[in-house]
ROZA-640925 format. One record per atom (N, C-alpha, C): x, y, z. Coordinates in pm, whole numbers, plus 50000, padded with zeros to 5 digits. Example, Ala and Ser with C-alpha at 12.3 -4.5 7.8 and 13.67 -1.06 7.14 Angstrom:
<atoms>
513194943150780
512304955050780
513204967050780
512854977550708
513674989450714
512905000350787
</atoms>
This chain:
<atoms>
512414905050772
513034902050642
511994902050531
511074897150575
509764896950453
508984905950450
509274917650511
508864929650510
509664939950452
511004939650464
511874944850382
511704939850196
511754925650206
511524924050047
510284926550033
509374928250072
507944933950026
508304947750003
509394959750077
509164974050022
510454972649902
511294965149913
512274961849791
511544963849661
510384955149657
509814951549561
508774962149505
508444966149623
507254978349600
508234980849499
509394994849568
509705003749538
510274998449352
510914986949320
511354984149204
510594983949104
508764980749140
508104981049047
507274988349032
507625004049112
506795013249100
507995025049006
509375020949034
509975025948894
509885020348809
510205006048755
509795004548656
508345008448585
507375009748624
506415021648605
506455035748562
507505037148651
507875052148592
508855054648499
509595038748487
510485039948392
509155045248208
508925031848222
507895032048102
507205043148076
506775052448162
506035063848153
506845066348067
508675071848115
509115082048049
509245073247894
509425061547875
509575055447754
508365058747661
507645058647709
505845059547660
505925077447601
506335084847704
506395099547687
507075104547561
508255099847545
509185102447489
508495098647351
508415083547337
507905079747182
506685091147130
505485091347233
504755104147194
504905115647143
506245120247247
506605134847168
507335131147023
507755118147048
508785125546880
508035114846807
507585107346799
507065100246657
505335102046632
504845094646542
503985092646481
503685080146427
504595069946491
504425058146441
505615056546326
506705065846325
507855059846224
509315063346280
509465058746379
510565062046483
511195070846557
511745063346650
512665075846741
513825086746659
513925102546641
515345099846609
516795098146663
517695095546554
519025093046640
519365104446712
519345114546677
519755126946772
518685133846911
519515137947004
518555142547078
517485148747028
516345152047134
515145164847116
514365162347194
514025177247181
513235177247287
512055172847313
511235169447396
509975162047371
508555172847357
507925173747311
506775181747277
505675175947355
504865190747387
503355185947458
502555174147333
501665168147453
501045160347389
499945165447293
499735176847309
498645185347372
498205190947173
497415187547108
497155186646981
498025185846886
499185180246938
500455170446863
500305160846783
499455148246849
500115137346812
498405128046859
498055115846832
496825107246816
496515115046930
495135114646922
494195118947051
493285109047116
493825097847068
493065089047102
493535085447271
492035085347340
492615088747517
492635071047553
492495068647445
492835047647543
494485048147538
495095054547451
496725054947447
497295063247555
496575073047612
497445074547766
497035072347853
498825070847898
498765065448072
497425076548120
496985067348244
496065073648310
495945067748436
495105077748489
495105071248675
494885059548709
495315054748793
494685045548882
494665046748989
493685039049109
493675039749232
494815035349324
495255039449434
495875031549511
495075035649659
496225032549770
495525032649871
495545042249949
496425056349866
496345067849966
495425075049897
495005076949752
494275083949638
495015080849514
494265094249428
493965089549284
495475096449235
495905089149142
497155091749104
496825102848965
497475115148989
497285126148893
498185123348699
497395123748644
497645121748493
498695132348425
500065129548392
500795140148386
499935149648266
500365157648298
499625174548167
500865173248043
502035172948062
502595172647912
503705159247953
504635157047822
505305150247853
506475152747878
506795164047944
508505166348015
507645175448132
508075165848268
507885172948365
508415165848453
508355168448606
508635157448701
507435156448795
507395143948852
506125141048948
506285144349035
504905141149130
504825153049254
506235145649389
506135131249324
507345130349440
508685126549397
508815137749287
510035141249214
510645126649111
509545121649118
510195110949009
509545115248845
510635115448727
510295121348637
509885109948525
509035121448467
507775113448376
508005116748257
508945121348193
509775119348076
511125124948061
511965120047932
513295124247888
513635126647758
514975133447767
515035135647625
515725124247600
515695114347483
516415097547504
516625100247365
517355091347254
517865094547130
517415078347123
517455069947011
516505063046959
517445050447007
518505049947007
519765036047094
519465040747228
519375048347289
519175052447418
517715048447485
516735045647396
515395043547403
515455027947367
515955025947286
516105005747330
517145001747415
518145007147433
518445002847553
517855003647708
517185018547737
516825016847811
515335006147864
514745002247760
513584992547722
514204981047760
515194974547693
515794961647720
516324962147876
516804974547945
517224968948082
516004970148149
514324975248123
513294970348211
512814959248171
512924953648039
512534942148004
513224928348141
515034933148120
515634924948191
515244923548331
514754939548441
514404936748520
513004931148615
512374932248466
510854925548462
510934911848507
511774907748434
512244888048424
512494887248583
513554894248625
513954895948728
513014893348884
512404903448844
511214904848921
509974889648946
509744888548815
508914876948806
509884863048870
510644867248836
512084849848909
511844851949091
511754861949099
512004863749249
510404862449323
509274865849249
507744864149269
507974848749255
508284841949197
508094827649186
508864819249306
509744825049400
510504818149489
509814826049617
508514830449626
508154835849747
506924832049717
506804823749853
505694812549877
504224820249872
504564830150001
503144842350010
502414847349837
503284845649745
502884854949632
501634845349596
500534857649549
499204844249487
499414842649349
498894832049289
499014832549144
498824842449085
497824850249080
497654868649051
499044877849056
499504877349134
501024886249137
501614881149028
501924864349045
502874859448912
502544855148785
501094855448744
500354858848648
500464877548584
500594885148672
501124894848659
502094901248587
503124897048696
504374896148665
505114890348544
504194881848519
504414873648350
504264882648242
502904886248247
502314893548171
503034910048176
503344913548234
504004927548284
505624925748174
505994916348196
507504911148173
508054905947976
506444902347990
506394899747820
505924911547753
504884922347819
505024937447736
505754941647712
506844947147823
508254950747830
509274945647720
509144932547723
510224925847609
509324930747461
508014929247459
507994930047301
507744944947276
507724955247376
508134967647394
509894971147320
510534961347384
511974963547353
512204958047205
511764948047199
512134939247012
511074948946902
510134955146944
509674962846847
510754976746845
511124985046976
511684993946965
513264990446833
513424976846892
514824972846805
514694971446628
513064972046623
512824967246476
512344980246402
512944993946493
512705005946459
510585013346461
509885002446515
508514999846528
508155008246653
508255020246633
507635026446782
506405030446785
505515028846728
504235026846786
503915015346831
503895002246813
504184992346883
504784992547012
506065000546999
506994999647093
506195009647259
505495020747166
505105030547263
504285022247333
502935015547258
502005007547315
502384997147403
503144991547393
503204980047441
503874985147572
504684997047575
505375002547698
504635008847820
503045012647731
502095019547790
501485010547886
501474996347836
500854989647880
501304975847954
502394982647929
503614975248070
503534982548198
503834992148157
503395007948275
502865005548378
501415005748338
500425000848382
500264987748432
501014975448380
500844963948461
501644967548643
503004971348550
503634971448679
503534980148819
502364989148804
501345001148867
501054989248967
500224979048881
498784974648957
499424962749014
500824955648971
501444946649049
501834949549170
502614967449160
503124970049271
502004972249416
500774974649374
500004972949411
499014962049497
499564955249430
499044939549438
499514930849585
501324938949544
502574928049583
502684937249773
502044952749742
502184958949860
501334950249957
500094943449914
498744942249997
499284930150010
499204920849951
499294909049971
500304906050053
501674910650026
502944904650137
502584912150265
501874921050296
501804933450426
501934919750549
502654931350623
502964919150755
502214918250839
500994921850812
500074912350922
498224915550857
497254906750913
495994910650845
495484927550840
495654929650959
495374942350978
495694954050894
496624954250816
497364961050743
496624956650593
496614945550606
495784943450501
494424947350438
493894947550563
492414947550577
492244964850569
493354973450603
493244987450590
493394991250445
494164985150347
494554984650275
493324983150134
492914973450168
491934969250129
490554976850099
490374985850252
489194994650250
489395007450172
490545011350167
491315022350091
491215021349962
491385009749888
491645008549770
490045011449712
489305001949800
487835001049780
487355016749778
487575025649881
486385036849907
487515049449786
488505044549764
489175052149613
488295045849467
488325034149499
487845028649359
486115033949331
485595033849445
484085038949431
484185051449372
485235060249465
484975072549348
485005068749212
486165068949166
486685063549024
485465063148946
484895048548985
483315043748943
482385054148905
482365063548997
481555069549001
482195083848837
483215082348891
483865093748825
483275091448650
484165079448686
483515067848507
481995073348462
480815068048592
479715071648560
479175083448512
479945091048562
479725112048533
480175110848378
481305109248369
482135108448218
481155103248107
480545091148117
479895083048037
478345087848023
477875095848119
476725102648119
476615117148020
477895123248023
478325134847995
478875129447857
479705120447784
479495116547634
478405116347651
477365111147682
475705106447624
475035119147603
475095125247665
474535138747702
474665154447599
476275152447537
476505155447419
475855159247289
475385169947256
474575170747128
475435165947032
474285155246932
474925152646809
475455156946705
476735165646707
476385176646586
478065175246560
478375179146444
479835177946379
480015193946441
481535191046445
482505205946542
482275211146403
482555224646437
482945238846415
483325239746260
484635229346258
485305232146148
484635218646068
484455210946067
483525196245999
484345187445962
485625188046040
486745181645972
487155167846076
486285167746152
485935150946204
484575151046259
484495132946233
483075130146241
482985128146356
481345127146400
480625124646480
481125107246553
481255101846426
481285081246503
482855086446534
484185090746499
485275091246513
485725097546632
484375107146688
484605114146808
483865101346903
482835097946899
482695085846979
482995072047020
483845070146887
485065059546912
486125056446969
486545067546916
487315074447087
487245075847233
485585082847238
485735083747350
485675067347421
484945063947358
484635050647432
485675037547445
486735042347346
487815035447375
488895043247482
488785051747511
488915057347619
488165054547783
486845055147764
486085049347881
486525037747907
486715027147819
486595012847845
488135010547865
489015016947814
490365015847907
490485018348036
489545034648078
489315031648211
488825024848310
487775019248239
486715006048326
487554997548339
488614993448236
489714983048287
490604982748370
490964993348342
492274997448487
491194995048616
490405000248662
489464998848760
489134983248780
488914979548667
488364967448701
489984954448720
491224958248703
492364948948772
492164955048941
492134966348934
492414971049098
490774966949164
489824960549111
489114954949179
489964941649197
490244933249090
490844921749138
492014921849216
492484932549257
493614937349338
493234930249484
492424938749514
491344939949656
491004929149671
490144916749594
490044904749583
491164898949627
491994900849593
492984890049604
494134894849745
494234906049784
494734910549891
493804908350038
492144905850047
491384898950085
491304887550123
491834878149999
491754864950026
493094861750085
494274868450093
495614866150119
495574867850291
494284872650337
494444877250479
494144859850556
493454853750485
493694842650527
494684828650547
495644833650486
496934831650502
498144827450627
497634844550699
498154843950783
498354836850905
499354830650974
499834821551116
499544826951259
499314840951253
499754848451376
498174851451437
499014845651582
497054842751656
497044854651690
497254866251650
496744882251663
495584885951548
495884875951464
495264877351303
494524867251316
493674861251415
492484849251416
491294857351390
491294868351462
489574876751430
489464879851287
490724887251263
490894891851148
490334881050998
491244870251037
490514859650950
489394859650952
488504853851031
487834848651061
486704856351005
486984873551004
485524883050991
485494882250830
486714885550786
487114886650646
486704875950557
486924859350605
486424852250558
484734853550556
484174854950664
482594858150680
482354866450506
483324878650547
482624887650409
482904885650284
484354871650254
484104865650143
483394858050102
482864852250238
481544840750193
480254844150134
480134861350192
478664860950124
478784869049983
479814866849911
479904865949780
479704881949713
479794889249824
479394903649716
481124910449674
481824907349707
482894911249672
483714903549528
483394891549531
483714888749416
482504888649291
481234891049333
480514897049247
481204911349163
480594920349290
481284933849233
482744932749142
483404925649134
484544930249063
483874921148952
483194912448957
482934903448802
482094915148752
481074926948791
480544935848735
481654945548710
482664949348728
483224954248700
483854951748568
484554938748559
484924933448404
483754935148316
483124933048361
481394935748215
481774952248187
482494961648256
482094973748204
482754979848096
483974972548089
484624975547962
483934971247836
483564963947810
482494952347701
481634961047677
480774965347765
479714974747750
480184987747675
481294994547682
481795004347675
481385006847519
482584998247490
483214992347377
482044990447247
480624980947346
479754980947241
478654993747200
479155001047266
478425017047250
476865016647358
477005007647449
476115007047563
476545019947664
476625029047659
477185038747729
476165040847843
474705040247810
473445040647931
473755028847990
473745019547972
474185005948098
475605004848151
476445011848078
477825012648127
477895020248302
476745032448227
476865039848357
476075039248448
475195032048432
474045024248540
474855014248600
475615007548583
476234994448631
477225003348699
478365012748607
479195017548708
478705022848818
477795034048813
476815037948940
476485031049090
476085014348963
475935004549098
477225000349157
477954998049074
479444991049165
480005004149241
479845015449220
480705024749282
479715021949413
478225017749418
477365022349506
478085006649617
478534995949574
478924980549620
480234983249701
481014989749648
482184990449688
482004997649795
481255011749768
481755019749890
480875012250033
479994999350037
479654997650116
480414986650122
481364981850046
482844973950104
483664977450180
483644992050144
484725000050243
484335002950330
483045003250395
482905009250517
482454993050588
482304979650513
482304970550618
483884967550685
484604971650573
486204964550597
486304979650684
485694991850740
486424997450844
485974994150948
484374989950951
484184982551084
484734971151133
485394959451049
485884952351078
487274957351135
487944967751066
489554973651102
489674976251240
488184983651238
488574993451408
487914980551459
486954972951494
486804960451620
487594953451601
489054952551521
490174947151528
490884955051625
491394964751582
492164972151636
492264983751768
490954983751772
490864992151875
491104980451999
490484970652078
490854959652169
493004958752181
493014959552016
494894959151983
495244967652091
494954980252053
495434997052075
495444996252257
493864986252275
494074991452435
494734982252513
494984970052445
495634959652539
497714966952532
498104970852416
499004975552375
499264991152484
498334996052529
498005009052614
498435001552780
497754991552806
497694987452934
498904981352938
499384971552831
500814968052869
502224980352870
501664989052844
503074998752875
502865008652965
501785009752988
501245012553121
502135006553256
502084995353262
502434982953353
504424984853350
504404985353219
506284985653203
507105000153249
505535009353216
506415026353265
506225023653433
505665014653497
505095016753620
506505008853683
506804998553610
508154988553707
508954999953619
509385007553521
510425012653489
510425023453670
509495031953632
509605041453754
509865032053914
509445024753927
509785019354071
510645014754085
511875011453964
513065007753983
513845021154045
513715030954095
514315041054170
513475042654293
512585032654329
511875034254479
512135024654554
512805011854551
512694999754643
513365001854720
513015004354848
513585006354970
513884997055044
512914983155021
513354972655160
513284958255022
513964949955103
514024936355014
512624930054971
511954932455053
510324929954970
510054936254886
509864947454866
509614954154724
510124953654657
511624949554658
512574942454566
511924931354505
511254922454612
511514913554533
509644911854494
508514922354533
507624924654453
507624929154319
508844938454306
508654942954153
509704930054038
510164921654107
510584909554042
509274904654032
508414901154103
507364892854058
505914897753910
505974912154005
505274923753859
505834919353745
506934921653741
508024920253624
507764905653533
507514896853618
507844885053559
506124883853492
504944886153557
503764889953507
503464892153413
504434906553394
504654914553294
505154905853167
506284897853156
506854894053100
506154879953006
505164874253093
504254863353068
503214870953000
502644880353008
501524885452930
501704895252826
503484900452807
503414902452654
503814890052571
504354879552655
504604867652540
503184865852520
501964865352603
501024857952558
500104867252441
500694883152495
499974893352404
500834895752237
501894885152211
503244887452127
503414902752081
503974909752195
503934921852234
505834923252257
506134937252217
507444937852237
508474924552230
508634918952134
508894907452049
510454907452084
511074920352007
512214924652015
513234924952120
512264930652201
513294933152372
512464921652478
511624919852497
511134904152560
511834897152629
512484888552553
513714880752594
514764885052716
515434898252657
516094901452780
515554908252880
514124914652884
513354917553012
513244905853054
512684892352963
512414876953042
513454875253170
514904876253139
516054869253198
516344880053336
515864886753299
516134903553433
515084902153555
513894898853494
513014891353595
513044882053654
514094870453674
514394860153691
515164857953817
514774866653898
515184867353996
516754868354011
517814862053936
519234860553926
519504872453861
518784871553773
518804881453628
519564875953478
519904861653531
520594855653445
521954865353402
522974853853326
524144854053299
525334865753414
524714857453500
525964860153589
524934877153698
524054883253681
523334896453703
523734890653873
523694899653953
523494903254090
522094897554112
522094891554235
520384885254288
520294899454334
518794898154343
518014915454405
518494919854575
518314903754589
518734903154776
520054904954727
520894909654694
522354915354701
522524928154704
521504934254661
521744946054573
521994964354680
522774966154627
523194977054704
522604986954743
522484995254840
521875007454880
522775016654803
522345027354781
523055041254693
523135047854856
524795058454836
524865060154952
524015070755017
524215074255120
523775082755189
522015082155169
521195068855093
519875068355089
519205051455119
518325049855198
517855037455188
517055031555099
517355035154938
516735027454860
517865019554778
517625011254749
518365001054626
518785008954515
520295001654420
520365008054323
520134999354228
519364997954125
519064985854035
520184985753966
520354974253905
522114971053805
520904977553719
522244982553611
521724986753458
521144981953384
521414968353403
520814956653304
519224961553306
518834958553417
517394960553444
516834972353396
517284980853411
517344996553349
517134995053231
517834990653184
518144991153010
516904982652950
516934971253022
515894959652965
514604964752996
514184969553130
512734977653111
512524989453035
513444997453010
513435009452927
513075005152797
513894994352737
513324988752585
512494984352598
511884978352672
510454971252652
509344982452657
509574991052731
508805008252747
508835013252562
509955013152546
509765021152439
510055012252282
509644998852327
509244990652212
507294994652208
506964995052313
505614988552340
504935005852280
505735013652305
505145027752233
505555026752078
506035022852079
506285022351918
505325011651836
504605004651907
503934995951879
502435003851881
502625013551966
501065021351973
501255030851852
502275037251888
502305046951748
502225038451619
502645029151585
502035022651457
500455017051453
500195014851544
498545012351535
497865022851543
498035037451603
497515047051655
497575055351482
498635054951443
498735065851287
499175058751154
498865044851170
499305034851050
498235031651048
497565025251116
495915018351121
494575024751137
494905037651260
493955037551271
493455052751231
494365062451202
494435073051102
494995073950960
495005065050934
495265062350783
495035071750705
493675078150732
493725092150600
494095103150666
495245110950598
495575119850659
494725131650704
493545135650626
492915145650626
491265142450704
491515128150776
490215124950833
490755126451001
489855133651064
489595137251240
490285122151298
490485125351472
490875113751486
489095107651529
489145093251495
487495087751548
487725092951706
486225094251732
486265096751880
486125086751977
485995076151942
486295064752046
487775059352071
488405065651977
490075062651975
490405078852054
490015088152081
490955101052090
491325101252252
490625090252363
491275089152484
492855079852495
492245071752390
493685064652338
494735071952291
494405078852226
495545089952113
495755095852218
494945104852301
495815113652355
496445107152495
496185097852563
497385088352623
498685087952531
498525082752389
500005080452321
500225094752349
500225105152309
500795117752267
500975118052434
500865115952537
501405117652668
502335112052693
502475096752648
503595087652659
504495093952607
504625097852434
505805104452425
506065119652490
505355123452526
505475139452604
506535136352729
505825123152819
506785118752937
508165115052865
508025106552791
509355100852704
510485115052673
509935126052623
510965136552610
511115138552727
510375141152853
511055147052953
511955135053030
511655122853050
512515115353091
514135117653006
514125114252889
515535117552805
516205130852836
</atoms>
């Protein structure tokens, strides 16, 4: 259930994100700071239109698969078909403002009745919820540059919430802790990206363009209010990571004791909440035309992080790999009583694979393994088989052969526990522990992997 409202929520506040884009888009193409008009139109490139000032557009941020691409004009659709502007008429553009305003509120009411959320999400969510509204009362006061800004920068809150709200609620440390390293070894680029950018203004000969019809400080005011918007976005999705970090300690589930336990180690020795406090200094710097220390500092944090990300993968895999193989050996054990339920020939082996069984049954409760089907493998092992099942010493020969025919029950109940316990590998095997799509499998995992890819190979031919 709390995994479902964790993707509820994703998904609501990664449109409202995209709502605002198109709100943001739209005001761009048609005004100048003196309103929407009432009639349709079409929206125009941004593209030597309209302010050039680059702190006013949306722009990337990190998440945890990569860098999110900066749309090129403002009527197009995104790469996963969600669209990044419209043609809206100027009642059509406050209304649609006032129903994200409304579902901002929304959002934040429902962050406040879920215990897991850290103050950061609903500090967020506040702040996300009051852009939106004075997004909408400026749009109403015919004020769309206001209106654009403030939409821009709702956008963007609700980016880095959805963000926030993914890591933090994730259902277990592990997920977290992947999460975490992702965001980190994305954000180092970034950093770094920043650093190239800010080297490359510096680097710039001083000289008025071509035509002399803007200055030299007007081109560097810009840019740097541009840089330092980016150092900011970077620098919430550091506090992202921070705080999706500290949320791993949280967790109840004695699968997630190491997990704590390492994670806490690497909040204690303080370089993680360093690095993101260097991170907030880089906007400041930006801003004050420090552009050589901007990019010395970014340099260094891109250089902090990425050795964040590679402690949080050593910590991932000596989590998870021990997971992967105890998770390997227990379905190992369940395909082994599934198959010998078509071999028991004499009442002892009957009533040996009752005892396997019940083994079995004690060491995924103790491994909280196949959660789901458990229970009714528990009662099948039980020698009776519970609720009324045939005892084993009853159980019939199939004709014309001297082996036993197992009741179905048993059938059914070891079969789910078989193919709970693979489904449990396949999420650790390509959720955890291949996370990037375009990275090899590690080679201390590929005897593991290619066991799973056998399990399901047997699995088709059994079906």
């Amino acid at each position: 259930e709390q995994e479902q409202e964790r993707e509820n929520l994703v998904e609501r506040l990664r449109k409202l994100a995209n709502e605002e884009r198109i709100v943001y888009a739209t005001l761009r193409a048609t005004t100048l700071g003196g309103g929407v008009s009432s009639e349709p139109s079409a929206p125009q490139s941004s593209n030597g239109q309209g302010p050039e000032n680059s702190a006013q557009e949306p722009s990337e941020t990190p998440d945890a698969k990569g860098d999110n691409e900066e749309p090129e004009s403002t009527d197009k659709t995104a790469g996963d078909g969600t669209q990044t502007s419209s043609n809206l008429t100027r009642v059509e553009l406050e209304e649609k403002q006032q129903e994200i305003a409304l579902e901002a509120r929304e959002i934040e009411r429902i962050l406040l009745g879920i215990p897991a959320a850290s103050p950061l999400m609903r500090e967020r969510a506040e702040a996300a919820a009051d852009a939106a509204g004075r997004s909408a009362g400026a749009l109403s006061r015919g004020d769309g540059s206001t209106g654009s800004e403030e939409a821009r920068r709702a956008g963007e809150m609700f980016q880095e919430l959805a963000l926030n709200v993914d890591g933090v609620l994730a259902e277990n440390a592990v997920r977290k802790i992947a999460m975490s390293r992702d965001l980190s070894a994305n954000l180092a680029r970034m950093e770094r990206k920043l650093a190239q950018g800010l080297k490359a203004d510096d680097d710039k000969p001083q000289e008025k363009s071509a035509g002399g019809s803007r200055k030299i400080s007007e081109i560097d005011s810009e840019e740097e209010a541009g840089g330092a918007a980016q150092a900011a976005r970077l620098a919430e999705t550091g506090k992202t990571v921070g705080d999706i970090l500290r949320s791993v300690g949280e967790s109840n589930s004695r699968d997630d004791r190491e997990a704590i336990r390492q994670v806490d180690e690497l909040l204690a020795e303080g370089d993680v909440a360093e690095t993101v406090e260097r991170m907030t200094r880089i906007p400041g710097m930006v801003r004050a035309g420090s552009r050589r220390g901007a990019q010395l500092e970014a340099d260094n944090v891109s250089d902090e992080l990425l050795a964040t990300a590679r402690r949080l993968d050593e910590i991932h895999r000596a989590i998870v790999n021990p997971r992967l193989e105890q998770l390997n050996a227990l379905e190992e054990r369940a395909a082994q009583l599934e198959g010998a339920l078509t071999e028991l020939e004499t009442i002892e082996k009957s009533g040996r694979w009752h005892r396997d069984a019940m083994a079995l049954a004690e060491d995924l409760e103790a491994a909280e393994a196949a959660v789901e089907t458990r229970e009714e493998f528990e009662k099948v092992t039980e020698g009776s088989g519970g609720s009324g099942a045939t005892d084993y010493r009853d159980w019939k020969r199939s004709q014309g052969s001297p082996k036993f025919v197992a009741p179905a029950r048993h059938k059914n109940a070891t079969r789910a526990v078989v193919e709970e316990l693979q489904r449990q590998m396949q999420e650790t095997v390509f959720t955890d522990l291949v996370a990037d799509e375009d990275e090899a499998t590690p080679q201390r995992y590929k005897q593991l992997v290619d066991r799973y890819i056998q399990v399901l190979s047997s699995n088709v031919v059994h079906d």
